[in-house]
Every structure is written in structure tokens, then in C-alpha cells.
N, C-alpha and C positions, 0 to 999 in steps of 0.2 A: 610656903609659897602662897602669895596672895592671889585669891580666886578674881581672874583678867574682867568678868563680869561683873563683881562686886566692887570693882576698879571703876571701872565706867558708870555703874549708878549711881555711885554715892559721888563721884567727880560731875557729873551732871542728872542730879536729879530730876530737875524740869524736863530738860530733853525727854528724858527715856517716860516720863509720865506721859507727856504731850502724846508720843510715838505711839503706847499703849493705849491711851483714851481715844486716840483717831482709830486706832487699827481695830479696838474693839467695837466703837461706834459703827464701822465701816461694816463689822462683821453682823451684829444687831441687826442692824438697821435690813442687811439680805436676807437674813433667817429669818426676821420677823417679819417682813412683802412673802417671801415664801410659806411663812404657817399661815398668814393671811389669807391667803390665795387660799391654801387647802381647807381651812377652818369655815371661811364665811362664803366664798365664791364654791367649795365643793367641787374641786380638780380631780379630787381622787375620792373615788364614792366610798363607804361602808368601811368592812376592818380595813382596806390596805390604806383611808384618809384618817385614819385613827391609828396607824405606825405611822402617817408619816408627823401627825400632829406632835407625838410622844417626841419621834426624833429634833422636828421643830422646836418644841418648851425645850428640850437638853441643847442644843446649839445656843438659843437666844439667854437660856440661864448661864450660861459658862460666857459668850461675849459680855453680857451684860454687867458679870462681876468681875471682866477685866479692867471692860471701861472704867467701871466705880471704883474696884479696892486696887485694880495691880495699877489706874493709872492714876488719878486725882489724888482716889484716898490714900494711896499711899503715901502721901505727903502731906494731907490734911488728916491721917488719925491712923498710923503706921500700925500701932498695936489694939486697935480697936476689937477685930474681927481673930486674931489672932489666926490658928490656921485651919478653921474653918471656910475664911472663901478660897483659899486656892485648894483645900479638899472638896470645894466644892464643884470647883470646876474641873477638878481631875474628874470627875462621879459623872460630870456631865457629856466630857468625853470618853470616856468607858460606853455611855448608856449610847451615844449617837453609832461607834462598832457597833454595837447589838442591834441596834435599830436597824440598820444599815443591813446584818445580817437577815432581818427577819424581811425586809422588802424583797432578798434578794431570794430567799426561799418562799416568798408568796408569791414571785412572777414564775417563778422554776416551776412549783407547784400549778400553775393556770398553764403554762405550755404544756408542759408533759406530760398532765395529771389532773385534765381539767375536773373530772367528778372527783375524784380523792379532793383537792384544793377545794371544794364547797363544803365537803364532813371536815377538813382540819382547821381552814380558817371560817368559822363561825363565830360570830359575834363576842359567846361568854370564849372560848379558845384565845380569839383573837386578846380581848382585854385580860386573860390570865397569861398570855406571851408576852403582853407588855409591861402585867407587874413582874414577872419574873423575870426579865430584863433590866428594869430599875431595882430590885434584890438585887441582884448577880454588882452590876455596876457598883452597889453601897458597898458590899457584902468584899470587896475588891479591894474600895479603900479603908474598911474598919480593917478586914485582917493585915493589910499594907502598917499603918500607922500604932495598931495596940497590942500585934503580939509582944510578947517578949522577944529584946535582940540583946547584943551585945553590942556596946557604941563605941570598943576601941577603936583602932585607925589600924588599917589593912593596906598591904603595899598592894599593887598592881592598880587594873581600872575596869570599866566595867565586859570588856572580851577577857580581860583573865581571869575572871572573879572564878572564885572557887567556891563551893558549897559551903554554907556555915548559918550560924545564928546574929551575923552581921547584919545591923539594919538596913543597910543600903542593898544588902543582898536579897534580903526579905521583901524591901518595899519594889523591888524592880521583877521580880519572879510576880509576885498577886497584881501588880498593875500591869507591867509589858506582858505578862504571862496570857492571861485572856483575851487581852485585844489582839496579838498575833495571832491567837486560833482563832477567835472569829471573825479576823482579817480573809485569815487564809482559806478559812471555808466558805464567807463571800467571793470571792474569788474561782474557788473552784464551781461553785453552784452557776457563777455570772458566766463562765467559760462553756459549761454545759448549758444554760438557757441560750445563749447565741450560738453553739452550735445547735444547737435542736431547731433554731429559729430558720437558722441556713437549712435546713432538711425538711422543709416545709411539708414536702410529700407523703411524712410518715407519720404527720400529726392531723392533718388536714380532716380527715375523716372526724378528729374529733372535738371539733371546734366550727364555732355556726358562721356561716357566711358573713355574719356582721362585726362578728368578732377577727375573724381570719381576712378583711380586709386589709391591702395595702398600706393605708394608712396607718390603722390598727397596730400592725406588724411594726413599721419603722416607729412608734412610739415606745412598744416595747421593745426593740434594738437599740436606742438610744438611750431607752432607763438600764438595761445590761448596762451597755457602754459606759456610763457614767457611775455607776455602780465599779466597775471591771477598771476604770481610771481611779476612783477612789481608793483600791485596795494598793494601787500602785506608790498614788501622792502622800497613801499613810506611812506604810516603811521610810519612805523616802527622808520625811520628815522628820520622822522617828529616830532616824541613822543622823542628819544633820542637827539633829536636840543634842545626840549623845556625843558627837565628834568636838560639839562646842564648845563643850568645856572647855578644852584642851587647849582650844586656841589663844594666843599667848593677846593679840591686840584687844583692849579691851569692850572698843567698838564694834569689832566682826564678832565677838563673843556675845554682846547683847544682841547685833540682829541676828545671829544663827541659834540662839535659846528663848528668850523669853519674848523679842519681840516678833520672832517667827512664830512661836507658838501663839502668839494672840492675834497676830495678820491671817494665822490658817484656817481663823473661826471666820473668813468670809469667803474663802475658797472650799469650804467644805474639806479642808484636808487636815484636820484637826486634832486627831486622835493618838494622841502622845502623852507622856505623862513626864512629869519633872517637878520634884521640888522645889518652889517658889522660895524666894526670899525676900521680905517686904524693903522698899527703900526707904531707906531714913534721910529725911528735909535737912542737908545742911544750912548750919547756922547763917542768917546773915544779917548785916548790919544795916540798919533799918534808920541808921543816919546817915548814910551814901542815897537814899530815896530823893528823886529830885524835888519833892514835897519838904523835903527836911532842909535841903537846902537852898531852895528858893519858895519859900512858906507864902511871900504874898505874892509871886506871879502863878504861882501854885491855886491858891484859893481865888483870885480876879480869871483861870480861868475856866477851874470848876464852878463857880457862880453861873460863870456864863453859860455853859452848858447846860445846866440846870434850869436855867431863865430862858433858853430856845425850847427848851422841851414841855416846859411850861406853858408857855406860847403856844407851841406847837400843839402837844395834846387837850388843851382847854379850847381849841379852834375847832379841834376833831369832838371833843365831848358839845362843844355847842352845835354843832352838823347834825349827830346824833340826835339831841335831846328838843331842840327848839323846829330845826328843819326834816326830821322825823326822812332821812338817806336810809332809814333799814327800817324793817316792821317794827310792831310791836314786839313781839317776842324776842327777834332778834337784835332789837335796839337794846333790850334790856339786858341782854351778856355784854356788848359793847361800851354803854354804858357803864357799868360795872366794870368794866377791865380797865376802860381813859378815865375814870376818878382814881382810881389805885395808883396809874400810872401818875397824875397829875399830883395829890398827896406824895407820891414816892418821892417827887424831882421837887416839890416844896420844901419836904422834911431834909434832904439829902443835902441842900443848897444852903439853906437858911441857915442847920447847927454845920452839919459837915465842912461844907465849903470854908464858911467863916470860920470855923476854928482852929485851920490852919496859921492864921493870925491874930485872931482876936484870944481864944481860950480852946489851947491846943491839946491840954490833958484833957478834953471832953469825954473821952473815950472811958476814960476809970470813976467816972461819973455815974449818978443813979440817971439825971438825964440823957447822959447818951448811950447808956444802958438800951434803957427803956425806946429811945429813938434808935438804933440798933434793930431791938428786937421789931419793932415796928417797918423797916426795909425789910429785913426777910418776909414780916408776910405778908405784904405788900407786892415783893419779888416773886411770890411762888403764886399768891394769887395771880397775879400777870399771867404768868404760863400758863395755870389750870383754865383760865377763863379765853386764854386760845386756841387749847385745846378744844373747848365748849362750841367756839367759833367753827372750830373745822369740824366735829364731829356733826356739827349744826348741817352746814352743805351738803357734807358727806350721804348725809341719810337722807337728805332735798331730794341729792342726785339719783342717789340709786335707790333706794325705797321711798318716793314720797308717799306712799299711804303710809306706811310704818312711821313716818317723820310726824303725819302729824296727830300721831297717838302718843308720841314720846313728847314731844315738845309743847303741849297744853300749857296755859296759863300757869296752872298748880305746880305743874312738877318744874317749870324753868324758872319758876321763885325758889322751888325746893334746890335746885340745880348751882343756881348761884348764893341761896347761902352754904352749902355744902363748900364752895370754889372759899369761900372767908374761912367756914368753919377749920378746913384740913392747916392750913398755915399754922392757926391760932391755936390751933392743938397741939401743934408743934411745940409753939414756944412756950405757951403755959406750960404745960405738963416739964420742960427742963429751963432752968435757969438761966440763963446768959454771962456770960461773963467774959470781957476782951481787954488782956495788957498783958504790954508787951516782958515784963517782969515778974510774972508767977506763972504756974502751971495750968494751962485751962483743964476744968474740972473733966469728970465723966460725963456728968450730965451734957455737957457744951460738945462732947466728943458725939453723944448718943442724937442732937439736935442737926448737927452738921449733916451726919450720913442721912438722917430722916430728909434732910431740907433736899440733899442732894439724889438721890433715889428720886423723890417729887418731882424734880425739877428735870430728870434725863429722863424719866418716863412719860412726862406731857410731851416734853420738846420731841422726843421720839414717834410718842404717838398722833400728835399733831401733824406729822411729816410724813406716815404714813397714810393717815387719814386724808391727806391734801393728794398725795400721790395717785391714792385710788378714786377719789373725785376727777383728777383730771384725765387719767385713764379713760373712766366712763363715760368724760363727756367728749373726751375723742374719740368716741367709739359712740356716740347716737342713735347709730343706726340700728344697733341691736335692742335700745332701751326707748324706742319712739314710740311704743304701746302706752307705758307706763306715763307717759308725759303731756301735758296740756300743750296748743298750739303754739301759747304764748312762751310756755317753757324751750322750746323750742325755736324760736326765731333766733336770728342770727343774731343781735343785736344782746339778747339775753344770752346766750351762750358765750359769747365771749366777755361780757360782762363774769358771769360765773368761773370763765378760765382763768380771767385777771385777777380776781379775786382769793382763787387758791394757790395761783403761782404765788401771788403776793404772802399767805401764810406760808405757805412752802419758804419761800426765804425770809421770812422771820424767824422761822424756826433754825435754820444756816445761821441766822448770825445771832440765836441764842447763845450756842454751840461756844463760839469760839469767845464772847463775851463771860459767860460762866467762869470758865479755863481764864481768862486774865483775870478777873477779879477773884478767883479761889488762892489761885499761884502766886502774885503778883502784889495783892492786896490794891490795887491802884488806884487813886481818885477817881480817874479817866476814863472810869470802864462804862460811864453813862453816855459816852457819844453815844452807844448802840442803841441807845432808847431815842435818839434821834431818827437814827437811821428805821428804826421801829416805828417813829411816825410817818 
């Protein structure tokens, strides 16, 4: 019987990547404003922001290798990674249960047990809780994956499974086996800290007026409760992975397995475990391409777009460079990003566009090789150098003494050749190679994932960087010590919101430009560098 999931991935492979690269993005992108918050803003003081950090890195490790390997990469380098990323992400949901456990017994322990909770969670405690939680989690999937099994085929399913040396039996005891108890004892511990909470009367005595505040109180009621919903949305989740299988349609079968499991890294209900199967890119015919078949309304009107972006960006680098619209400093990351772009939409138009009609094998060429290799880092400098732009505000906004000890002369030269340097190390170091009739090599397979890892980690962190600039500058009123009079007039402030909304959605329509031109291969994918200008 052919597996209904295996059905629908390999019958639409782009679908199910697309669905997995948003859902994991989706998921990222909230774990990562959340460790943000606790890492740099200090929401959670001492060891319990240092559980919550551990469990942050394990949420955004596991979304983030959804995004890359179960959704893009699965299609651009299936057997790359083999099955280390999705044991990787099982490790990372193993490690968020434990996490999840140990918050749930450092609030139990401060209601119940406030001097006990100061001798258990002490700093060196706290940091040996946390590497023994990331043990416990590996230690989960090495004995899962390398004992010895036996891999005949056994009748029933996983409620009638009977004890044995069957792998599937093996791998489902060491992984479901853990996260149920420390499911279950979050749980039990969350039920006991909100009832004790309710009993206010019989703890009262031993907790300070400022601690035992109202407030106080419903912060720690709401972290139970969220806690105490978590242990509920894990089963839950856990029970519709395992029922999925079964189901015969092959589209209920991907969104109640793999692509539930990757949407519940942004609900926090995550913690399930399921062997992954990489999807394989079916083959397609690459002279159905509307390029193949209309090669000169193809290339008359990639030219053109390439010739407005040219325009466009050479308007924006003369603003910069002659009419001097940003400082010094800041002129010269912009600078630097509109020549890259301007070269990129020269190089792109000039051989690309034209060889559509003129000299179309250009591709199996030393020169379009080498021009090839030159868009990507071209391309990846783009991103690094808007990332540069927003981390640039970001630290205007909320530390300008800190900003301008980072951003001196020295180090924003050192800054932007680093933004050239990382592309071009890229591609030096692995060869290039694209046709459509031999196998691309390793090298070309080890380049991709480098380029693309780059490229979701600026656009990513650009977006967040943007997010928490305009956070802060909606919020003034608490940062109007730190700020000159002039930084503060209205005129500049919204000036500074325009500005990061504005990388805020360049980053948005990174996103879904990547995704057409990885999948797609399409001429066309440079309108967005329009829309960029």
C-alpha cells in the first residue's frame, strides 16, 4: 500500500515546500521576537531568562531547519543533509518538553518554596539543568536511531505494537517515551502551582509585598496557564501526527503530519516526533518554460526590467553619493548595497536577458559561468548590506551611545567589506556549475545551502531588527532620556518610522522572491528588485 503522504508530495512537490517554508518562517520568525525580547530586552531576569533562552535557540533551530531543509531544500538538494536535519529537529523538540519542564518547576519552586527555589536554582544549578536537558534530548535520538533493531515489517500499527526489537518500536518508546513524562509532570507541577496560587492565604506569609502583588500574581497565573495549555496542544498534536498516517486522502494526510508538525513551531505546540521523508523534485520539462517558447518576447521583456531597475537604482545611488540624503557613515552601506544592485541588473540584462535570443547555451559557458557566479554575490550582498541598514537604526533607536561606538569610521569600512567578503567566499571556495543535462556536483549542492542559510538569516534578521526599531519608536516615551530634542520631533520620528516600515517590507518581498526564483528558475524574478527600489 502506498504511503497517502508520500502520494501528495511527490504529486506536488512545490505545494508542500511552499506550505512548509511559510509555516516554518511563520514559526522562526515568533521564536525569534520571543528570545529577542528575553536575550537583549531582559523580560525574564537571571537563570529562569537563561531557560527561557535554551528553550528559544531549540524552537528557532528546529523552525529554521524546516524552513531550509523540509521546505526549499528539499527540492534544491534532497539528499544533501541526509538525516541529520530532521534528527535535528526532533532533538530540538525533545529539548523545548524539558525546557518547558524546568520553567514549570522554577515557578512551583518560587510559589511554594520561595528560599528552597534560591539554594536549587542558582546560576552554576541552573546552567547544569540546562546542559542536562540538551543531553537527555540528543541522548533520545542517538539511542532512537543507532541501537540495533530488526527492520522486517510487522502487522498491526502503532496502539497494537507489541514489544520487540523492531525499529519503529524502538524509535517511538526513546522519543514519545520522554516527552510524555515530562509532558505529564509539567502538567502535574502547572496544576499544583495554580492551585497554590488560588490559596493565596497559606503562602502569603512567605513572599514580600512586592513580589505578592496583584499584578505579580496574574503574571504568574498566566505563565501556569500557558504552560498547563501547552501540555494539553502537545498530546493533542502528538495523537493527530500518529492518526495521519492512516488517512487514506493524500492531502489531509500532509496537513495532519508533516505540515502540522511544522505550522506547531509557531504555536508553541510542537513537541512530537515523526520520521521525516525528504521530497524528491519531480522531473520537469524545461521546454514547456514560457522562455523556451517565446525566447524573444521573453528576453525584450527581461531587458526591460532590468533597464528600469537600472534607472531606478543609479537615481537612488546618485541621491546618495552626490546629494549626500544619509550621513557619512550611513551613506556608505547604501552606497555599497545600490552599486551591487546596479552591477547585478547590468550583468543580468546584458548576458541573461539577451541570451535568450541571441546565444542561449550561455549557461554551459566559462562566461556565464563566471556571470552566474557573480549574481549570487551580488545577491547575497544585497541582503547582508540591509541587514547593515536596519541593524544601523535599530541601535540609532534604542542605544544611541552604544551606536556610536559601533559604527566609527574603521569598523563600517571593516563592516562593509566583511558584507563582499562572506558571498565571495562562498563561491570561491566551491565551484559552480549549471546544465541542464549532467549532474550538479557536491560542491554546487554545498554552495546552494551556504548561499541560502545567508540569505533567510539576513532577510530574517533584518525583519526583526526593523520590528523592534519601530516598537521603540512607538513607544518614546519610555526612551526620551536617551534622545536629543531633535531626535525627537515629530518630523524626525516619523521620518525614522518610514524608513523602517519601508525595510520591513523589503524584507516581505525578499521572501517570496527567493521561493520563485529557487523553485521556478524564472527570468522574471527581478521585477522585485523594482519593487526594492
Amino acid at each position: 500500500m502506498v504511503d497517502p503522504l508520500s502520494i501528495f508530495v511527490h504529486e506536488n512537490p512545490v505545494v508542500s515546500a511552499i506550505l512548509l517554508t511559510l509555516s516554518g518562517f511563520l514559526g522562526f520568525l515568533i521564536n525569534a521576537f520571543i528570545l529577542l525580547k528575553v536575550a537583549w530586552h531582559k523580560v525574564f531576569p537571571g537563570s529562569f531568562g537563561w531557560i527561557w533562552i535554551s528553550r528559544g535557540v531549540a524552537y528557532c533551530t528546529s523552525s529554521f531547519l524546516t524552513m531550509v531543509c523540509m521546505g526549499f531544500g528539499s527540492l534544491l538538494f534532497p539528499d544533501a543533509l541526509g538525516i541529520l536535519a530532521p534528527t535535528t529537529i526532533l532533538m530540538g523538540w525533545i529539548e523545548c518538553v524539558f525546557a518547558n519542564l524546568l520553567i514549570a518547576l522554577n515557578r512551583c519552586l518560587l510559589i511554594t518554596h520561595p528560599f528552597s527555589f534560591k539554594q536549587v536554582f542558582t546560576n552554576r544549578n541552573t546552567v547544569i539543568f540546562i546542559i542536562v536537558s540538551w543531553f537527555m534530548a540528543l541522548m533520545s535520538v542517538v539511542a532512537a536511531l543507532y541501537l540495533p533493531c530488526n527492520d522486517e515489517e510487522r502487522a498491526g500499527s502503532l496502539f497494537s505494537m507489541e514489544p520487540s526489537l523492531h525499529c519503529s518500536y524502538i524509535f517511538i518508546v526513546f522519543t514519545y517515551g520522554p516527552m510524555w513524562l515530562a509532558i505529564a509532570t509539567t502538567l502535574l507541577i502547572d496544576l499544583y502551582s495554580i492551585l497554590t496560587l488560588h490559596r493565596t492565604n497559606k503562602v502569603r506569609d512567605r513572599l514580600s509585598a512586592h513580589n505578592w502583588s496583584p499584578q505579580h500574581r496574574r503574571k504568574i497565573l498566566k505563565l501556569c496557564y500557558m504552560l498547563a495549555a501547552q501540555c494539553v496542544v502537545n498530546p493533542l498534536v502528538m495523537f493527530i501526527v500518529t492518526i495521519g498516517d492512516d488517512v487514506q486522502s493524500p492531502l489531509l494526510s500532509f496537513l495532519s503530519t508533516v505540515f502540522l508538525l511544522s505550522l506547531a513551531d509557531s504555536i508553541d505546540g510542537k513537541n512530537e516526533s515523526l520520521s521525516y521523508e525528504y521530497m524528491e523534485n519531480e522531473a520537469q520539462d524545461v521546454e514547456d518554460d514560457f522562455e523556451h517558447r517565446n525566447p524573444l518576447a521573453a528576453s525584450v521583456i527581461l531587458v526591460f526590467i532590468d533597464l528600469s531597475c537600472v534607472i531606478l537604482h543609479g537615481y537612488i545611488l546618485y541621491k546618495v553619493v552626490f546629494r549626500r540624503v544619509f550621513g557619512q557613515l550611513f551613506g556608505w552601506i547604501w552606497i555599497s548595497r545600490q552599486l551591487a544592485l546596479v552591477i547585478l541588473c547590468v550583468v543580468d540584462g546584458a548576458l541573461f536577458g539577451s541570451s535568450l535570443t541571441l546565444y542561449p547555451d550561455i549557461d554551459v559557458t566559462k562566461v556565464g559561468q563566471c556571470a552566474a557566479q557573480l549574481l549570487v554575490v551580488l545577491s547575497i550582498h544585497v541582503f547582508i548590506s540591509s541587514l547593515l541598514i536596519a541593524f544601523n537604526r535599530c541601535l540609532l533607536i534604542q542605544k544611541p551611545l552604544t551606536f556610536k561606538n559601533v559604527f566609527t569610521t574603521k569598523k563600517t569600512a571593516y563592516l562593509i567589506a566583511l558584507a563582499w567578503l562572506i558571498p565571495t567566499g562562498i563561491v570561491v571556495s566551491t565551484r559552480f556549475l549549471h546544465a541542464e543535462d549532467v549532474q550538479l556536483p557536491k560542491c554546487f549542492t554545498v554552495e546552494t545551502l551556504l548561499s541560502g542559510l545567508i540569505v533567510y538569516s539576513t532577510v530574517i534578521l533584518t525583519f526583526v531588527s526593523d520590528m523592534a526599531a519601530i516598537w521603540t519608536l512607538r513607544q518614546m516615551s519610555k526612551i526620551r532620556t536617551e534622545f536629543l530634542s531633535n531626535h525627537l520631533s515629530p518630523g524626525n520620528r516619523r521620518r525614522q518610522l518610514n524608513f523602517c516600515y519601508m525595510l520591513m517590507l523589503e524584507s516581505l518581498v525578499a521572501i517570496p522572491s527567493s521561493i520563485l526564483q529557487a523553485f521556478y528558475d524564472s527570468p522574471f524574478w527581478n521585477v522585485v528588485v523594482i519593487l526594492d527600489g
